[in-house]
N, C-alpha and C positions, 0 to 999 in steps of 0.2 A: 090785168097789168099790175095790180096792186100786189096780188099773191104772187107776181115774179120777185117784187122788190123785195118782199117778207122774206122768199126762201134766197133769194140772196143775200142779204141781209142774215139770215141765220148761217148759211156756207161760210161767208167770210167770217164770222165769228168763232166757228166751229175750228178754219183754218190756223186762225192766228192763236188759238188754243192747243192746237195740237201740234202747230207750229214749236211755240214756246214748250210744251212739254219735250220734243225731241231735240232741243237744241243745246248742243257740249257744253257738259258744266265748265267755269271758268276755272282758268288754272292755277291750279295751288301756290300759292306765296312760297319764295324762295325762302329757304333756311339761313336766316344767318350763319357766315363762318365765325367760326371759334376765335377768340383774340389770339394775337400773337403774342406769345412768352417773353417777356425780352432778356433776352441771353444775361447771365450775369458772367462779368467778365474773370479772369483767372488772378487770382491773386499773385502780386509777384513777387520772385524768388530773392530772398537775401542777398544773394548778390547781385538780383539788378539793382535792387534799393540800395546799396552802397556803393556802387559803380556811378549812380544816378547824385547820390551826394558828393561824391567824389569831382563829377565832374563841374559839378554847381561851384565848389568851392575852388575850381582850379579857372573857370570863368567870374566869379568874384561876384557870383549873381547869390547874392545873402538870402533872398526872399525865394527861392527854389530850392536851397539848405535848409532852412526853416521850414518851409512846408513839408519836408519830410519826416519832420518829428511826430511824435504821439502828442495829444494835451500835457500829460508828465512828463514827458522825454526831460530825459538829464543829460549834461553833460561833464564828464571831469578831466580836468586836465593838470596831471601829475600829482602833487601835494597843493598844487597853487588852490583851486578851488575845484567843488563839485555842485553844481547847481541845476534846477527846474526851473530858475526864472526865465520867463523867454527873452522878456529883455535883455538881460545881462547875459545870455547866449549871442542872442544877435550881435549886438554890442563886441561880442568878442570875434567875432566875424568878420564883421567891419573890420576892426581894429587889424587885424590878419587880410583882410583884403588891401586897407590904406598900406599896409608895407607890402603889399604886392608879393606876398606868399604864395608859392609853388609846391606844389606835393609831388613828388613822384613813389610809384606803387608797387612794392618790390615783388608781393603774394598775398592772395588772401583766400584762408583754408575756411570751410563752413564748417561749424558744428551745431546743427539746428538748436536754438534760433539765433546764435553769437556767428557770426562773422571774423576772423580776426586779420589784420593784416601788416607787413611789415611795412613802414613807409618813411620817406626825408621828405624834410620841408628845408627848403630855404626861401630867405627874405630880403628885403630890401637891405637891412645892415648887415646882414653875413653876406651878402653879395660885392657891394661898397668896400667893408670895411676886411674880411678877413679873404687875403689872395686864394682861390684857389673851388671858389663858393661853399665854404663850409657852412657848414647847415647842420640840422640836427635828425637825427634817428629816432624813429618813436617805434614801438608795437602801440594799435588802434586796435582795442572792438568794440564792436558796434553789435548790440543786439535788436535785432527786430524782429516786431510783433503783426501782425496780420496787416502788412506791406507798409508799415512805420516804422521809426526809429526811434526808440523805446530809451537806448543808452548809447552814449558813447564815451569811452574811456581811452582816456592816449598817456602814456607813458612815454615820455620823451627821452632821449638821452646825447647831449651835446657833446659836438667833436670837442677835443679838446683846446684847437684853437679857435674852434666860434667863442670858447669861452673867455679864453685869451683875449680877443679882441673886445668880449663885454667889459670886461674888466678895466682895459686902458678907455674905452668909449666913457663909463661911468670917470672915472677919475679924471678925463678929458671934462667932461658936464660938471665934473664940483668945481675944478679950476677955476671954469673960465664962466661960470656962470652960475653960482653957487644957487640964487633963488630960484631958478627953473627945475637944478635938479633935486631938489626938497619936494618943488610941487610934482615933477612926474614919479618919484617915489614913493611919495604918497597918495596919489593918484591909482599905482596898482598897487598898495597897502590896501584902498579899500575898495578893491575894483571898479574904479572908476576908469575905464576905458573904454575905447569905442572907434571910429573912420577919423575924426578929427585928432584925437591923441596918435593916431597911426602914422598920419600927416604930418604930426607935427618932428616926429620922434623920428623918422625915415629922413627932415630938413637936417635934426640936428646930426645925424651918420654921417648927410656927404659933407655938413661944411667941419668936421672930424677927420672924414677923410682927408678932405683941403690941408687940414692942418698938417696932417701928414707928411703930407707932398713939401709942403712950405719948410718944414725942420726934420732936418735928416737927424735918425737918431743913430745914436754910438753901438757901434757892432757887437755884439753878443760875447763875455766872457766865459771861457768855458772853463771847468776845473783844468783840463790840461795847461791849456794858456797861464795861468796864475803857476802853476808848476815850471812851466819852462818860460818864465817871465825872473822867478825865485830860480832858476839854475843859472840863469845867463847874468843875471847881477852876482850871484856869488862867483860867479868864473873871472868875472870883471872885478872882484874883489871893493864891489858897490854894494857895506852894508847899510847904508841910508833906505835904497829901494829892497834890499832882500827884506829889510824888516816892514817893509809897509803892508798896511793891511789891505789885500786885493778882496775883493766880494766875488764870486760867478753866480753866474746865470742872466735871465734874459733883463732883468731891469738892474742890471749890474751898472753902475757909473750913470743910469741916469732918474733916478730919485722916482721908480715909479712903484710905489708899494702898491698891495690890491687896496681896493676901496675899502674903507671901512666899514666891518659887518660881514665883506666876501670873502668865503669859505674854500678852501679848494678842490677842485672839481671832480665830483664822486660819477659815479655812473648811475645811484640812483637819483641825482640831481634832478631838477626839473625848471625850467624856467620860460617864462612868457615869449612869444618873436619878440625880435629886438633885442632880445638878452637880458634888459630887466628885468628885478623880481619885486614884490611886494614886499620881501624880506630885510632887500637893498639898504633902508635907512635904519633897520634897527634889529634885525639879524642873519643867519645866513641866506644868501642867493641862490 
């Protein structure tokens, strides 16, 4: 009985040896996949980047304007100034948003990497003040750089009765309020502008306008008028009136000379919304 156990005892042993020798090796570790690439996206094209400013500024959203720029991005506007600072960008943004300035976009042709387009703006006081929304014509371009805005340059050129109307607005402000308009002439002397100067200067348009409406002014003399004003007294044999001195034109008979310092109006003129100029207190506008 003993020698069954033994050779049992060795069978089961032999079994589970030969067991484990035929039994399927285990199965090989999965290969990791490969990372996924992550797509880089396409750089965009010059004109969606200034379509994209375009509409930023026409939404009055300054901080979506501004992130379009490059770190250097410049900007110039006219003769008035050319600058990299961003503040004083922003700032003039603002200033252009508080008078609720409007672009409309007439074309704009690419010549890689410049952009150019033709475009008017009008604003809170050419809307106000001069009938008919005169506004100003500018060529803009915009050159951008691997899907920034690297420069922007505007060349403006005003109608010439938005400038009309700066003109009587400025001599309206020295009249009637002489220290306020020292301080906003000097204020864009040394570009100090920005939302609250936009504010303020959009107040002083309507109550301009107001005044308007309150004193009707004397109808326009025209060279003919003074010519057939001088035939109809000498026909009447009234040399008292033939000899008087008649003036024509549009501030004929009512004492409105330009402001002092304003120039008249060139087409390469250039001047700030609003129609003031930095030049305003101490040379031309």
């Amino acid at each position: 009985m003993k020698g069954q156990w033994s050779k049992l005892f060795v069978v089961t042993v032999v079994f589970l040896l030969l067991g484990g020798a035929c039994a399927a090796p285990p199965p090989p570790m999965p290969t990791p996949a490969p990372p996924t690439a992550t797509p880089v996206p396409p750089t965009p094209m010059p004109l969606d980047i200034v379509q994209k400013y375009q509409d930023a500024v026409a939404r009055h959203d300054v901080d979506a304007a501004m992130a379009l720029f490059t770190d250097d991005g410049t900007y110039t506007w006219g003769d008035y100034f050319t600058s990299s600072d961003k503040t004083l960008i922003r700032n003039w943004l603002e200033y252009a948003a508080a008078l609720n300035m409007q672009t409309t976009v007439n074309a704009c042709k690419l010549t890689d990497p410049t952009v150019t387009c033709d475009w008017r703006y009008v604003e809170e006081c050419g809307r106000i003040g001069a009938t008919g929304n005169f506004g100003v014509d500018a060529n803009v371009v915009f050159t951008v750089k691997e899907g920034k805005i690297s420069r922007i340059v505007v060349a403006p050129n005003p109608d010439p009765e938005y400038y009309k109307w700066t003109q009587a607005f400025l001599k309206w402000l020295e009249d009637t309020n002489p220290a306020e308009a020292r301080s906003f002439t000097q204020a864009l002397d040394t570009l100090k502008f920005g939302r609250e100067f936009g504010e303020r200067l959009s107040e002083l348009c309507k109550e301009h306008a107001e005044s308007l409406k309150a004193t009707p002014t004397a109808p326009e003399v025209t060279p003919l008028d003074v010519v057939q004003k001088y035939q109809d007294a000498v026909g009447r044999h009234d040399v008292r009136v033939a000899g008087r001195r008649e003036r024509a034109g549009p501030a004929a008979g009512r004492g409105l000379p330009a402001p002092p310092g304003v120039r008249p109006l060139s087409r390469e003129g250039s001047r700030p919304p609003g129609g003031l100029d930095r030049r305003a207190a101490q040379g031309p506008s």
